[in-house]
Every structure is written in C-alpha cells, then in structure tokens.
PyMOL CGO cylinders between C-alpha atoms (Angstrom):
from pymol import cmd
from pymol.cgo import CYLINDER

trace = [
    CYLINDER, -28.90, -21.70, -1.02, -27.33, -19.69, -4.03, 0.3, 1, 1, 1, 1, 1, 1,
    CYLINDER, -27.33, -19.69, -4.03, -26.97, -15.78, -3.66, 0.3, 1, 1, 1, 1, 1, 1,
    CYLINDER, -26.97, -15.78, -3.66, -29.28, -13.87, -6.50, 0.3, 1, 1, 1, 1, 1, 1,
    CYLINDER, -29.28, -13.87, -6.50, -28.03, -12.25, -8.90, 0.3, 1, 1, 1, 1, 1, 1,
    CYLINDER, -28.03, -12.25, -8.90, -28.67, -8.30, -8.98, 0.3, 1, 1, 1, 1, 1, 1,
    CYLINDER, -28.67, -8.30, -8.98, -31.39, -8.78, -12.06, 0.3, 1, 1, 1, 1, 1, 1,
    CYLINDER, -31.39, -8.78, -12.06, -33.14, -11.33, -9.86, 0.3, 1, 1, 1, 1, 1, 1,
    CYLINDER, -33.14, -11.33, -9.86, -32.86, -9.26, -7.01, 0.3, 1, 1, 1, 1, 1, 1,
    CYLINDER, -32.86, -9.26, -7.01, -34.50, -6.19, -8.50, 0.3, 1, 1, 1, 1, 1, 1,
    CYLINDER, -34.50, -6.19, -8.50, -37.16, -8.58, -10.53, 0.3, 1, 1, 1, 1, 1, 1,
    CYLINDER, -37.16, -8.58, -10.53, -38.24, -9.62, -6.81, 0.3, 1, 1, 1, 1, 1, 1,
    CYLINDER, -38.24, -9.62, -6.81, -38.14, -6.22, -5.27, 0.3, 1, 1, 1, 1, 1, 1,
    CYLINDER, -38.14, -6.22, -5.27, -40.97, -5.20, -7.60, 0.3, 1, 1, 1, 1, 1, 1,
    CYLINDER, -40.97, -5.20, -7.60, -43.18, -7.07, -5.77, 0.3, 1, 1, 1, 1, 1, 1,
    CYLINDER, -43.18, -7.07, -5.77, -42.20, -5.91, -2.64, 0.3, 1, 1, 1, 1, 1, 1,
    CYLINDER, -42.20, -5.91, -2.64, -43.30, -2.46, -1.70, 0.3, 1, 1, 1, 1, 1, 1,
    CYLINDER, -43.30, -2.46, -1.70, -41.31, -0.11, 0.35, 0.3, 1, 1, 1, 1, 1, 1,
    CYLINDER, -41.31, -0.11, 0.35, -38.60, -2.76, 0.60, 0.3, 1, 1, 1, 1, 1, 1,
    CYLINDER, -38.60, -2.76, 0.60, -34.85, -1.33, -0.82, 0.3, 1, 1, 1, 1, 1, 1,
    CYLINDER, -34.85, -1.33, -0.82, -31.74, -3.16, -1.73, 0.3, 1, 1, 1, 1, 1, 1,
    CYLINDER, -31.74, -3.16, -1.73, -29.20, -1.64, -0.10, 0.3, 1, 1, 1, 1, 1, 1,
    CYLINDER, -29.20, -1.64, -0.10, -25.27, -2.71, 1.13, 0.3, 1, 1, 1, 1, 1, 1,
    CYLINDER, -25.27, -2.71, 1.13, -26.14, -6.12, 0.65, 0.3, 1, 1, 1, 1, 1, 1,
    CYLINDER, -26.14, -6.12, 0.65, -29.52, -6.59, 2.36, 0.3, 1, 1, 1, 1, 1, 1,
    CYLINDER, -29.52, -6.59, 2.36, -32.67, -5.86, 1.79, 0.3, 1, 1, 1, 1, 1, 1,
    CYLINDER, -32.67, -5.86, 1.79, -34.42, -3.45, 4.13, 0.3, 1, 1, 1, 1, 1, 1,
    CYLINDER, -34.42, -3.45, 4.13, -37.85, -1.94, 5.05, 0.3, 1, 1, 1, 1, 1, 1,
    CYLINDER, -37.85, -1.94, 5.05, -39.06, 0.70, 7.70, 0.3, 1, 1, 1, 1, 1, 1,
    CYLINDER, -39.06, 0.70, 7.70, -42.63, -0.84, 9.00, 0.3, 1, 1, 1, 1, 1, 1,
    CYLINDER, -42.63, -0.84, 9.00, -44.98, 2.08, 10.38, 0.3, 1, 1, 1, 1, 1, 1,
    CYLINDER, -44.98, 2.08, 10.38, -47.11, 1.15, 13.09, 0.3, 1, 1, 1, 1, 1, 1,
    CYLINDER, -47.11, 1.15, 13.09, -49.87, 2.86, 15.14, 0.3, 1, 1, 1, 1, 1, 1,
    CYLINDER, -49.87, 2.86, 15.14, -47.86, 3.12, 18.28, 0.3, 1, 1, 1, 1, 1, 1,
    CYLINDER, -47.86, 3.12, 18.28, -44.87, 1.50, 20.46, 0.3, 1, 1, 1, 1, 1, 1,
    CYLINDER, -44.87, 1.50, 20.46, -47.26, -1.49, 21.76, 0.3, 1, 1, 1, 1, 1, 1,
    CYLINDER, -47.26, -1.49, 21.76, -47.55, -2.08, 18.37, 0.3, 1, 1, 1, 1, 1, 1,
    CYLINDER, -47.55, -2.08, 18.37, -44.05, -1.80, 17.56, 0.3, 1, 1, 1, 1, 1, 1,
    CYLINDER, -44.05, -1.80, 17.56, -43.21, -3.90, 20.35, 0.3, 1, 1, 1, 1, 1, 1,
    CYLINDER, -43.21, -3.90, 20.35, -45.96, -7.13, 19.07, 0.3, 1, 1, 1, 1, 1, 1,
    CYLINDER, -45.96, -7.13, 19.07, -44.59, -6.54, 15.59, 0.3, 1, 1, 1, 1, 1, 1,
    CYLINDER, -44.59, -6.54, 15.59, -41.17, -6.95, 16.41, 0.3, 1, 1, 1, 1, 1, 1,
    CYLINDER, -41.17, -6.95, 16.41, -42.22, -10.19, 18.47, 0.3, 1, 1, 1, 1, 1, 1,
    CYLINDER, -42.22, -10.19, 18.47, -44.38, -11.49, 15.96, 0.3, 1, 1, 1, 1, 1, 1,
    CYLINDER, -44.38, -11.49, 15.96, -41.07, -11.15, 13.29, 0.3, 1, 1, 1, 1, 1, 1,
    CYLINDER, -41.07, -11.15, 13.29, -38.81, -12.86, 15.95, 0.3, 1, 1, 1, 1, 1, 1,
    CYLINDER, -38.81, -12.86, 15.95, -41.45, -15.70, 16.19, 0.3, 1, 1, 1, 1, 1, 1,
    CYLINDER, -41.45, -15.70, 16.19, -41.72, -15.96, 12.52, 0.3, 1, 1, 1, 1, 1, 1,
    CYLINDER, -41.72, -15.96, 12.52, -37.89, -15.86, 11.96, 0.3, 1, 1, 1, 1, 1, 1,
    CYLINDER, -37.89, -15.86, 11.96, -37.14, -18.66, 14.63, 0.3, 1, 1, 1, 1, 1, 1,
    CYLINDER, -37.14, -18.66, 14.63, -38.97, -21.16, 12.91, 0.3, 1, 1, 1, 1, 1, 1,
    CYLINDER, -38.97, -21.16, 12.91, -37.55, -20.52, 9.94, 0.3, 1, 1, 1, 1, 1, 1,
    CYLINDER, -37.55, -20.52, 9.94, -34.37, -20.52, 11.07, 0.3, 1, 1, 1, 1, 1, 1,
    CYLINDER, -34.37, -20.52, 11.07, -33.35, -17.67, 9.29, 0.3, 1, 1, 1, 1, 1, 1,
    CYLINDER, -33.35, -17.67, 9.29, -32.88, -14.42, 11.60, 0.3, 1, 1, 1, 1, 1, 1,
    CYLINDER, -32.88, -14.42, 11.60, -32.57, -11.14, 10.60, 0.3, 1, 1, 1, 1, 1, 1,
    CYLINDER, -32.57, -11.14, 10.60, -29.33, -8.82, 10.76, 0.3, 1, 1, 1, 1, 1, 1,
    CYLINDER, -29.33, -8.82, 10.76, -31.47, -6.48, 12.69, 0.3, 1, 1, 1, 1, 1, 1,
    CYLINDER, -31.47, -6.48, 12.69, -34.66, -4.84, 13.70, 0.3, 1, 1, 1, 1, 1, 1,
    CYLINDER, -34.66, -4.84, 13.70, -34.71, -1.50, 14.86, 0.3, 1, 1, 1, 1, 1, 1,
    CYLINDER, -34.71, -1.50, 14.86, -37.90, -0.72, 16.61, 0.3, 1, 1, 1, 1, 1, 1,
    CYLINDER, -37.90, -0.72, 16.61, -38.24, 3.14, 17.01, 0.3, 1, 1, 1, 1, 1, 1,
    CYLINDER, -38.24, 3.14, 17.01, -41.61, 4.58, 18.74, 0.3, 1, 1, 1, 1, 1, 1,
    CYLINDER, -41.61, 4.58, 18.74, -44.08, 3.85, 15.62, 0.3, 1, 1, 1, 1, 1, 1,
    CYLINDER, -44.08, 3.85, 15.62, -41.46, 2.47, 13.12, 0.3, 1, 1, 1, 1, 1, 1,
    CYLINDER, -41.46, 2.47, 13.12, -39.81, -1.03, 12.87, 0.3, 1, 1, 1, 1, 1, 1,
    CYLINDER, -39.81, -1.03, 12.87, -36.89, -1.53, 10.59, 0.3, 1, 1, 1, 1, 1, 1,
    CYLINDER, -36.89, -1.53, 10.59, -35.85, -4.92, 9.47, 0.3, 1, 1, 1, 1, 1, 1,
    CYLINDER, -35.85, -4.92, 9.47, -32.90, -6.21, 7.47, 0.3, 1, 1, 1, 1, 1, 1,
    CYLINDER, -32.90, -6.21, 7.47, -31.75, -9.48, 5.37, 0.3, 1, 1, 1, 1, 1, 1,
    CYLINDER, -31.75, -9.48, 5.37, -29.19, -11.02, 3.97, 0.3, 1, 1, 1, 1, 1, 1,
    CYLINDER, -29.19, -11.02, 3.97, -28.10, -14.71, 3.60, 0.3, 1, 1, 1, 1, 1, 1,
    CYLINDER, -28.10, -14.71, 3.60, -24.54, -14.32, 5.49, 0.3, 1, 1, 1, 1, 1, 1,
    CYLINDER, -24.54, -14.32, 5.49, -23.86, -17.98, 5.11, 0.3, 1, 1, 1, 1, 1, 1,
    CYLINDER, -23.86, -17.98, 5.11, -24.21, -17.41, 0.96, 0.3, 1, 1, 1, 1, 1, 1,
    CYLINDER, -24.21, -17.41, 0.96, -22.62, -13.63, 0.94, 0.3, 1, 1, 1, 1, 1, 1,
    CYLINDER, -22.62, -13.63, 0.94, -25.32, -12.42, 0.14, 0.3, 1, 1, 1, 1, 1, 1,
    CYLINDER, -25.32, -12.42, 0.14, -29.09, -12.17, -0.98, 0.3, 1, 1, 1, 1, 1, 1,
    CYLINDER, -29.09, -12.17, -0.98, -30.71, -14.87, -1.63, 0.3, 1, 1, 1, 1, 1, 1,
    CYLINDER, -30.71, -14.87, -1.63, -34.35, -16.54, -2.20, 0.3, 1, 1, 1, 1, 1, 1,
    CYLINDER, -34.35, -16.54, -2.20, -35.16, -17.33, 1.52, 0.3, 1, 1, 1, 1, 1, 1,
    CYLINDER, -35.16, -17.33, 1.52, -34.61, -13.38, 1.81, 0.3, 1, 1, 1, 1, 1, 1,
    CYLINDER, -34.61, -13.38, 1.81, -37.07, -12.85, -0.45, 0.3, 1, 1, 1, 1, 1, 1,
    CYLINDER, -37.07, -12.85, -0.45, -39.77, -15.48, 0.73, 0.3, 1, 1, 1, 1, 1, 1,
    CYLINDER, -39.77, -15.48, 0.73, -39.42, -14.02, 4.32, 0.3, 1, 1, 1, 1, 1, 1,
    CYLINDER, -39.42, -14.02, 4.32, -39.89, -10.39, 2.92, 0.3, 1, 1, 1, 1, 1, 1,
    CYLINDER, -39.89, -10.39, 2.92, -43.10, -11.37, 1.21, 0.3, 1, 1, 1, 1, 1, 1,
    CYLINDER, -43.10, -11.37, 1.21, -44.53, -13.52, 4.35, 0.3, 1, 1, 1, 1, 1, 1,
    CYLINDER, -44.53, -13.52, 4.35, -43.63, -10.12, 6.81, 0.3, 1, 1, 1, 1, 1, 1,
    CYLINDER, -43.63, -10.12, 6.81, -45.41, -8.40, 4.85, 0.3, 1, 1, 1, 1, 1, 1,
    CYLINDER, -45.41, -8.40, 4.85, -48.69, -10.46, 5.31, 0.3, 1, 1, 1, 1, 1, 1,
    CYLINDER, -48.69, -10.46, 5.31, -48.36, -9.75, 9.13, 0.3, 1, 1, 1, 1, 1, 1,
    CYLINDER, -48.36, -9.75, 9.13, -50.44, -7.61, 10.70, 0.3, 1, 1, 1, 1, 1, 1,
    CYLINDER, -50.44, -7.61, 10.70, -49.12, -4.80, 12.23, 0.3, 1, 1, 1, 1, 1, 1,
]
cmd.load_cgo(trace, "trace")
C-alpha cells in the first residue's frame, strides 16, 4: 500500500474528528466513562486490529482516556489502511 501524500492526508482528517497528524502517525485521545471502560475499549481495538492485520504503534490507556496511534511502517508512512481503521474505531462503542 502507497504512503498518502500530506494533501490526502489532511483531506481525510476532515472527516475524522479529534484525530491529529502528528510525527508521522495519526493519533487520537478516546475519553471513556471509567477504567473498565478503558480497559474493553482497548480490547475491543486489539480485537479489531488483529483481524486486520494491521496493529497499532501504541495505545496508551490512562484511567478514562485511551490514546491510539498509526502509521503504515512497512510504507514509511501514512497510508489508506490508516485511515479506514481510524474511521471503523471510531464506530466502536466506548
């Protein structure tokens, strides 16, 4: 898969609220109701991200906040599958 280029990257971050494109990745802090929520988010992402075969450089899970980050290291870079999995998190329930 090709790396974006920075106009396609910021065309595809419009549609993706809260999300920022930073060092190469693009990143979001999730806010949750509590840590047990925290905790099935972060499994639910790991879940997701295993069947796609396409892990994440990290989640941070903090008491009531989960931050994730992507980046297609194989490509150097950002790419679409980056940007599909951004959109599907998003439709997970947290």
């Amino acid at each position: 898969m090709d790396k974006l280029t920075e106009e396609q990257i910021n065309e595809s971050m419009s549609s993706l609220p809260g999300w920022k494109h930073e060092s190469g990745s693009i990143k979001k802090v999730f806010k949750t109701s509590s840590y047990p929520a925290s905790m099935g988010f972060v499994t639910a992402i790991g879940g997701y991200c295993q069947k796609r075969n396409h892990h994440p450089d990290y989640i941070l899970m903090k008491f009531k906040e989960v931050e994730v980050s992507f980046s297609t290291h194989s490509a150097g870079g950002i790419t679409e599958n980056d940007i599909e999995i951004a959109r599907d998190l998003e439709k997970i329930p947290i």
